[in-house]
C-alpha positions as CSV (number, residue, x, y, z in Angstrom):
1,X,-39.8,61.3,60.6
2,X,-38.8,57.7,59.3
3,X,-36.3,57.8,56.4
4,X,-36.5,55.6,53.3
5,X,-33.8,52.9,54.7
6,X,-35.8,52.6,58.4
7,X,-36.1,49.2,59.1
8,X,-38.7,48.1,61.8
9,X,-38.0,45.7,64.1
10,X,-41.1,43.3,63.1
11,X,-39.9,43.3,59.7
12,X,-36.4,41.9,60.7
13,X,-37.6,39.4,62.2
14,X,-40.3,38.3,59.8
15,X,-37.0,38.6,57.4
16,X,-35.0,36.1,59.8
17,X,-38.1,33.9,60.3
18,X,-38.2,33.3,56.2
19,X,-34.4,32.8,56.5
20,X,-34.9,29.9,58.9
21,X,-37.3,28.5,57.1
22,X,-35.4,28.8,53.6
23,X,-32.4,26.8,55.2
24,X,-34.5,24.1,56.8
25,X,-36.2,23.4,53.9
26,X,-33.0,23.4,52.6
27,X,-31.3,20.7,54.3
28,X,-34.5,18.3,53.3
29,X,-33.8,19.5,49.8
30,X,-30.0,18.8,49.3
31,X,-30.6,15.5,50.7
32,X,-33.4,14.9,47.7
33,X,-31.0,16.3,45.2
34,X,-29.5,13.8,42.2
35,X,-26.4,14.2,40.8
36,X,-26.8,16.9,37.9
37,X,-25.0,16.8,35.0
38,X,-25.3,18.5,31.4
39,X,-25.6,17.6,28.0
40,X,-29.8,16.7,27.7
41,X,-29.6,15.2,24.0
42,X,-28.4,11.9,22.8
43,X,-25.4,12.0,20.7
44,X,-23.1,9.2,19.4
45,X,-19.3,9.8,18.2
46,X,-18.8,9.8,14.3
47,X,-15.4,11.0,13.8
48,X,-11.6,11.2,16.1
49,X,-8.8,12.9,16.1
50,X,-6.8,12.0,19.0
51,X,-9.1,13.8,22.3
52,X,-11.5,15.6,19.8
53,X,-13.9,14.1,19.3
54,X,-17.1,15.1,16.7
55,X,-20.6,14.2,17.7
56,X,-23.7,14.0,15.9
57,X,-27.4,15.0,18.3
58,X,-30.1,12.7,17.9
59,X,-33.5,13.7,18.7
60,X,-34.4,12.6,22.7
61,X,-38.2,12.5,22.1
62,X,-41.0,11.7,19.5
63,X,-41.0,15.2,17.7
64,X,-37.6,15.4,17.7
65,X,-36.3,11.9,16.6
66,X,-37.8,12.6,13.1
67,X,-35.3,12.7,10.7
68,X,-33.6,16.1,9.8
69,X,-35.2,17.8,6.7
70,X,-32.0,19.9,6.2
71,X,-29.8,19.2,3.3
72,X,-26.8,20.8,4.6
73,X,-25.6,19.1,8.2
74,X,-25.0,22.4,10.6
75,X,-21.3,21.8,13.0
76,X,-20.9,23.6,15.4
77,X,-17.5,24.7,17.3
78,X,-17.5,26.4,20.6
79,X,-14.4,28.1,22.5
80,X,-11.7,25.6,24.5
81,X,-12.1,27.3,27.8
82,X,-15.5,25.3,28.3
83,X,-17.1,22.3,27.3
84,X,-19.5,22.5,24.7
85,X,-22.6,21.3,26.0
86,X,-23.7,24.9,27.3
87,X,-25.8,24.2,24.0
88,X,-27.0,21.4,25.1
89,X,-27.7,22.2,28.8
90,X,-30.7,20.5,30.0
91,X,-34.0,19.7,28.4
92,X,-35.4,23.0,28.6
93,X,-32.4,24.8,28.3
94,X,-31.2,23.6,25.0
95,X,-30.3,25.3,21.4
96,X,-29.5,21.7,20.3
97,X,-33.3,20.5,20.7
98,X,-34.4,23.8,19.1
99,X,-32.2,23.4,16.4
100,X,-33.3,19.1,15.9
101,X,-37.2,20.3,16.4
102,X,-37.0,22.8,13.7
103,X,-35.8,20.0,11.1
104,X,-31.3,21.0,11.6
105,X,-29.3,18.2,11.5
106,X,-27.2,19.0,13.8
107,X,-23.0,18.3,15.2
108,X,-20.7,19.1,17.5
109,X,-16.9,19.5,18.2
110,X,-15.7,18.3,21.3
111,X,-12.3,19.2,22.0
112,X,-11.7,17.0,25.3
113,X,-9.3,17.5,27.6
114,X,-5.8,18.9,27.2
115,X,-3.0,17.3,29.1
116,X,1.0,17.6,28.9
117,X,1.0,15.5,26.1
118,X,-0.8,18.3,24.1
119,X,1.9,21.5,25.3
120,X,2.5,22.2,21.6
121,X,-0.7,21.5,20.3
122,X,-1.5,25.0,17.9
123,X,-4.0,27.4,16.8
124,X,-3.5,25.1,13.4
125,X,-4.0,21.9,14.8
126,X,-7.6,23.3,16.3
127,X,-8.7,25.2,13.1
128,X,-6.9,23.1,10.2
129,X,-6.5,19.6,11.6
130,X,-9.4,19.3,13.9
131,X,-12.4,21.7,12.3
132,X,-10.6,21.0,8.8
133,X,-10.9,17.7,9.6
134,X,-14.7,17.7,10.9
135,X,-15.5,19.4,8.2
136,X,-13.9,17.0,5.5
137,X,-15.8,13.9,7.4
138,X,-18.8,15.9,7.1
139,X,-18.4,17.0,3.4
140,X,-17.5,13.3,2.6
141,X,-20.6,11.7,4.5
142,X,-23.0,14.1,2.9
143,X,-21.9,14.0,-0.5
144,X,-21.7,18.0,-0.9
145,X,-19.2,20.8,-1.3
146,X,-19.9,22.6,1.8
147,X,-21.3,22.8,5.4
148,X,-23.0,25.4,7.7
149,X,-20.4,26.5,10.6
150,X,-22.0,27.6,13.6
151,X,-19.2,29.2,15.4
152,X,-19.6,30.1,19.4
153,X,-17.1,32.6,21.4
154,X,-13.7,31.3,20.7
155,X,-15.1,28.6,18.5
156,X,-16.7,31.8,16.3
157,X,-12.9,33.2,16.1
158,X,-11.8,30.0,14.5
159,X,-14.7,29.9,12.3
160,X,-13.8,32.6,11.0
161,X,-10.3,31.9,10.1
162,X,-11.2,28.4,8.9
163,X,-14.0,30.0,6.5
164,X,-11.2,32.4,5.6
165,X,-9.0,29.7,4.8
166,X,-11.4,27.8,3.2
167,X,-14.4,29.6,1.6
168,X,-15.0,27.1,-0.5
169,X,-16.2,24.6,2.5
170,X,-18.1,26.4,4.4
171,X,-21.7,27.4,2.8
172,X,-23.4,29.7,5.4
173,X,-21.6,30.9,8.6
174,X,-22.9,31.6,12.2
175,X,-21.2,33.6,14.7
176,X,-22.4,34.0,18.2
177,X,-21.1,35.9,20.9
178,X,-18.1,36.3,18.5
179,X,-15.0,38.8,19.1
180,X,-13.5,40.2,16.2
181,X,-12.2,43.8,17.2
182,X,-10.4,42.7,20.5
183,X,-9.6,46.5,21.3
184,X,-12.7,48.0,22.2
185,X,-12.7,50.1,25.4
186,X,-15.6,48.6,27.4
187,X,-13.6,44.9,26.7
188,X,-12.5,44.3,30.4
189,X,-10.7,41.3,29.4
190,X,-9.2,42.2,26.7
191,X,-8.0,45.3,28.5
192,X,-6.3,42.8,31.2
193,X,-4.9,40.5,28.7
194,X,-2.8,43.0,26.9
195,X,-0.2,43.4,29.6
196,X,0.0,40.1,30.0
197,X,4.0,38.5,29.3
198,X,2.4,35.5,27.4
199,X,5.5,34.1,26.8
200,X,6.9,33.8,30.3
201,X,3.4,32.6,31.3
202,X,3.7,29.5,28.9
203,X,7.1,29.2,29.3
204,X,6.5,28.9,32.8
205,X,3.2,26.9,33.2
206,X,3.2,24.5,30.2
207,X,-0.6,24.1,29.7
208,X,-3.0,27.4,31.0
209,X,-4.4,25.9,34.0
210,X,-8.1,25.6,33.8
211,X,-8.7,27.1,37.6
212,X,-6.2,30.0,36.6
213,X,-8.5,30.7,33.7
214,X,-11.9,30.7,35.8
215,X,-10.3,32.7,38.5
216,X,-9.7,35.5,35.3
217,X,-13.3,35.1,34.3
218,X,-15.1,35.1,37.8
219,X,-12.8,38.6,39.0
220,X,-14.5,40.5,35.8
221,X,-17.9,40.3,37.9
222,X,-16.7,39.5,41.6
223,X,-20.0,41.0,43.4
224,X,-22.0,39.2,41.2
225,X,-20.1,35.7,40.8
226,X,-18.8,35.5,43.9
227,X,-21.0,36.9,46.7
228,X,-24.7,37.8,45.0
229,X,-25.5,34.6,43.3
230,X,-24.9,32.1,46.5
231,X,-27.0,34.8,48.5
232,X,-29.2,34.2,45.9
233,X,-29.1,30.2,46.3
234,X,-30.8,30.8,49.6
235,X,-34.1,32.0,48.0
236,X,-34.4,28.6,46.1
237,X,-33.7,26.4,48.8
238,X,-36.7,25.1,49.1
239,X,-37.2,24.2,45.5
240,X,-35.6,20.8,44.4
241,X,-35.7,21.7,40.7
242,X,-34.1,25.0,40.7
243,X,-31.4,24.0,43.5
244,X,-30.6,21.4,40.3
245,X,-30.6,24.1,37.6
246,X,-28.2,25.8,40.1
247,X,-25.8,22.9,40.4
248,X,-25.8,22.0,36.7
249,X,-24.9,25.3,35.9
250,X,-21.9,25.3,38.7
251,X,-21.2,22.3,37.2
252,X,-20.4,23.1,34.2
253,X,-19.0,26.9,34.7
254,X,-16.0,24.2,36.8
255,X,-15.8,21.7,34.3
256,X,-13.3,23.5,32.3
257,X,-10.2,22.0,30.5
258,X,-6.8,23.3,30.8
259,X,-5.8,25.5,27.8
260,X,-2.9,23.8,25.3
261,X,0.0,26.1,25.9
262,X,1.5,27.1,22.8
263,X,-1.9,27.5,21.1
264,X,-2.9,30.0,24.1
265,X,0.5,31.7,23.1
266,X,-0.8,32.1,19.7
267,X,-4.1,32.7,20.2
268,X,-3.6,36.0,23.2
269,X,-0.8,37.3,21.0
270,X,-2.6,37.2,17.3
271,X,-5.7,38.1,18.9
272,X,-6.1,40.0,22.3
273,X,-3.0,41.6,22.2
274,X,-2.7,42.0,18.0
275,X,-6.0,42.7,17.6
276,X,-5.3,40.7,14.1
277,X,-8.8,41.0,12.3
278,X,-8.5,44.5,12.4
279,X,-5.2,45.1,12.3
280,X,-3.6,42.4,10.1
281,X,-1.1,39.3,10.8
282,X,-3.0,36.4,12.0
283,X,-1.1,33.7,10.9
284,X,-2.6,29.8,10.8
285,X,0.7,27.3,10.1
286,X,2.0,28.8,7.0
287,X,-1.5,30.9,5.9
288,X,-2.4,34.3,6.6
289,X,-6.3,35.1,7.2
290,X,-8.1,38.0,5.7
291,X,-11.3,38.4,6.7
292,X,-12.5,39.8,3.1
293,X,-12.4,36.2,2.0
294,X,-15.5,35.0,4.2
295,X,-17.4,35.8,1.1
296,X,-20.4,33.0,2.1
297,X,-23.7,34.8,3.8
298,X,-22.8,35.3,7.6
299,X,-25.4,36.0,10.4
300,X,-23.5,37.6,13.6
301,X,-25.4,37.2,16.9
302,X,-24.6,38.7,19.8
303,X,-25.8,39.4,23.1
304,X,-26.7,42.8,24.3
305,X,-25.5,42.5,28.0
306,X,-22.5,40.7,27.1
307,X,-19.7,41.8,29.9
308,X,-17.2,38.9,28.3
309,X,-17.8,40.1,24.3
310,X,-19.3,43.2,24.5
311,X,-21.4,44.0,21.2
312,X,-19.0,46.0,20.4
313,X,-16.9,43.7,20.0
314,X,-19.0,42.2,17.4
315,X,-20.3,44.4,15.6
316,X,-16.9,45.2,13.2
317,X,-17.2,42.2,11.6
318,X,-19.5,43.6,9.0
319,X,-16.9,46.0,7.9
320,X,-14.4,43.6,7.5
321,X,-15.8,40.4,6.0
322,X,-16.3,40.4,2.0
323,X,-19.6,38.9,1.7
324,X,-22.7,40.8,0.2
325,X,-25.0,38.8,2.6
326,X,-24.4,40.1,5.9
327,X,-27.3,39.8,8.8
328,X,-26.9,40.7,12.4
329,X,-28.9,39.9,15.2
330,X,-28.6,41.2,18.7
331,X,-30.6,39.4,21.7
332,X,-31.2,40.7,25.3
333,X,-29.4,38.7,27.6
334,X,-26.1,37.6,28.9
335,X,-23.0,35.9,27.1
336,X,-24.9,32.7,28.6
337,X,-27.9,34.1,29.0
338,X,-28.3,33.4,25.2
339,X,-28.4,29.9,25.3
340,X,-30.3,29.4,28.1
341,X,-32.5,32.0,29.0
342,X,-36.3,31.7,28.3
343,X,-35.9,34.2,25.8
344,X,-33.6,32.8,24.1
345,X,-34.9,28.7,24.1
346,X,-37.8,30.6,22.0
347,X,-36.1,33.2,19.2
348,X,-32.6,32.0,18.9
349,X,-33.0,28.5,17.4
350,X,-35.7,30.2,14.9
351,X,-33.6,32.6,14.3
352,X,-30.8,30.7,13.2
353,X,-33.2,27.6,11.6
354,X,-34.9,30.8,9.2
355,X,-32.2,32.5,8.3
356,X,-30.3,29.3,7.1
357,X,-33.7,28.0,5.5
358,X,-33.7,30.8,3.2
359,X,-30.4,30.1,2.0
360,X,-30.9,26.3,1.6
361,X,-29.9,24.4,-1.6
């Protein structure tokens, strides 16, 4: 009797023969290898506020480089604890070039690099003085009243409060991956953040240390992020290309900034611990949000294998905004498996190019 787990001795060494072969053909390969980096579209800088910086895409190739048939320019702000061009990956992992191809025109906040000089920066400098103040170049470049906000993790949390703020700026609002009811029982994170003593962390650290934060993230999914997926690496060895998609992905998940101290203060007490969109008293400077204010069409999107912002997570906003035209979308995938799966390069950027089309001016 063999049982279903027998192993035989030919097939373990067939299995260490491929492993062999995997890791020679991996040495060739490393040494092939270019430097990878991210960000596949050309951009140029249009407006500054000290380290944030907004950008405007450009098309990279002939169908692309046409100009934008949009009215309304589409800005889009993404969380702190990453750089932004997760939208922008690589050539075929890119919501940007969807979004150029399809006729968007299309920009980006970049939010740089905190260092000790930005300790006190807060959650109004990043929604009232730096998206305010995108948004105001934008508005004053254009000609127009308003802009589409295509808020992304974080990014879609400030959105929100700005468009709460500010209704009469913002046109049509995306939200992606968003978290709005921070309380939900299968949030992981936000489970381990509320018995967190903020203020002695701050008080002790200055700035949220970037490697601190990454640790945080990687411990939600240690079999997988630690151990599976550099097993994994040694099925691709042998493939130049996807050894690069591999890198540029590592890359960028260690390419983080540090987080400005007193506006991570803010942000895990209002928020993760508070739970403030649901609960009441989120305060920007002097200005209290309430969600029933976002009374422009919103489209929520969110990702159905999300282990950071569980659809859950998401999903509340409908209740609590006050606009008539509400639209939700949910995609199979991962929180980044929605910008860069294959999936996702085809039905998110059509998606979001549709649904704002049928609300054009």
């Amino acid at each position: 009797m063999h049982g279903p787990l027998d192993i035989s001795t030919k097939a373990m060494a067939d299995d260490a023969l491929r492993l062999q072969q995997k890791l020679a053909a991996g040495l060739q390969t490393l040494r092939e290898v270019d430097d990878v980096d991210y960000g596949a579209t050309e951009r140029e800088e249009v407006w500054r506020d000290g380290k944030t910086v907004l950008y405007r895409f450009r098309g990279g190739d002939t169908d692309e480089s046409r100009a934008p048939t949009a009215k309304v320019p589409l800005l889009i702000a993404y969380a702190l604890v990453n750089r932004p061009y997760m939208v922008d990956l690589q050539a075929d992992r890119s919501l940007v070039k969807g979004l150029l191809a399809r006729g968007e025109d299309v920009y980006i906040i970049d939010w740089g690099y905190p260092d000790r000089s930005d300790r006190f920066l807060t959650l109004e400098d990043y929604i009232e003085r730096f998206i305010g103040g995108a948004v105001d170049h934008l508005l004053g470049r254009f000609g127009i009243d308003a802009v589409n906000l295509l808020g992304i993790c974080q990014g879609g949390t400030f959105s929100l409060c700005y468009a709460a703020l500010h209704p009469d700026k913002v046109r049509n609002l995306i939200t992606m991956v968003t978290p709005v009811d921070f309380h939900t029982d299968d949030n992981m994170l936000s489970n381990w953040t509320r018995g967190i003593d903020v203020d002695l962390l701050v008080d002790t650290l200055g700035n949220v240390p970037a490697d601190l934060m990454n640790l945080c993230y990687l411990t939600l999914k240690p079999w997988r992020l630690f151990v599976q997926k550099y097993v994994g690496l040694v099925d691709i060895l042998d493939d130049r290309k996807a050894v690069e998609d591999f890198l540029r992905m590592e890359k960028w998940i260690f390419d983080s900034p540090d987080q400005a101290g007193e506006a991570f203060r803010q942000f895990i007490k209002q928020f993760y611990q508070g739970n403030g969109f649901v609960e009441g008293g989120i305060v920007i400077g002097e200005n209290e949000v309430h969600l029933g204010m976002v009374e422009m069409p919103v489209l929520n999107i969110f990702a159905e294998q999300d282990h950071l912002v569980p659809p859950s997570a998401s999903r509340p906003l409908q209740g609590l905004v006050g606009s008539d035209d509400y639209s939700e979308l949910s995609f199979r995938g991962g929180h980044i498996g929605i910008y860069v799966s294959g999936r996702a390069q085809k039905e998110v950027p059509t998606a979001i190019h549709d649904w704002l089309a049928a609300r054009a001016p």
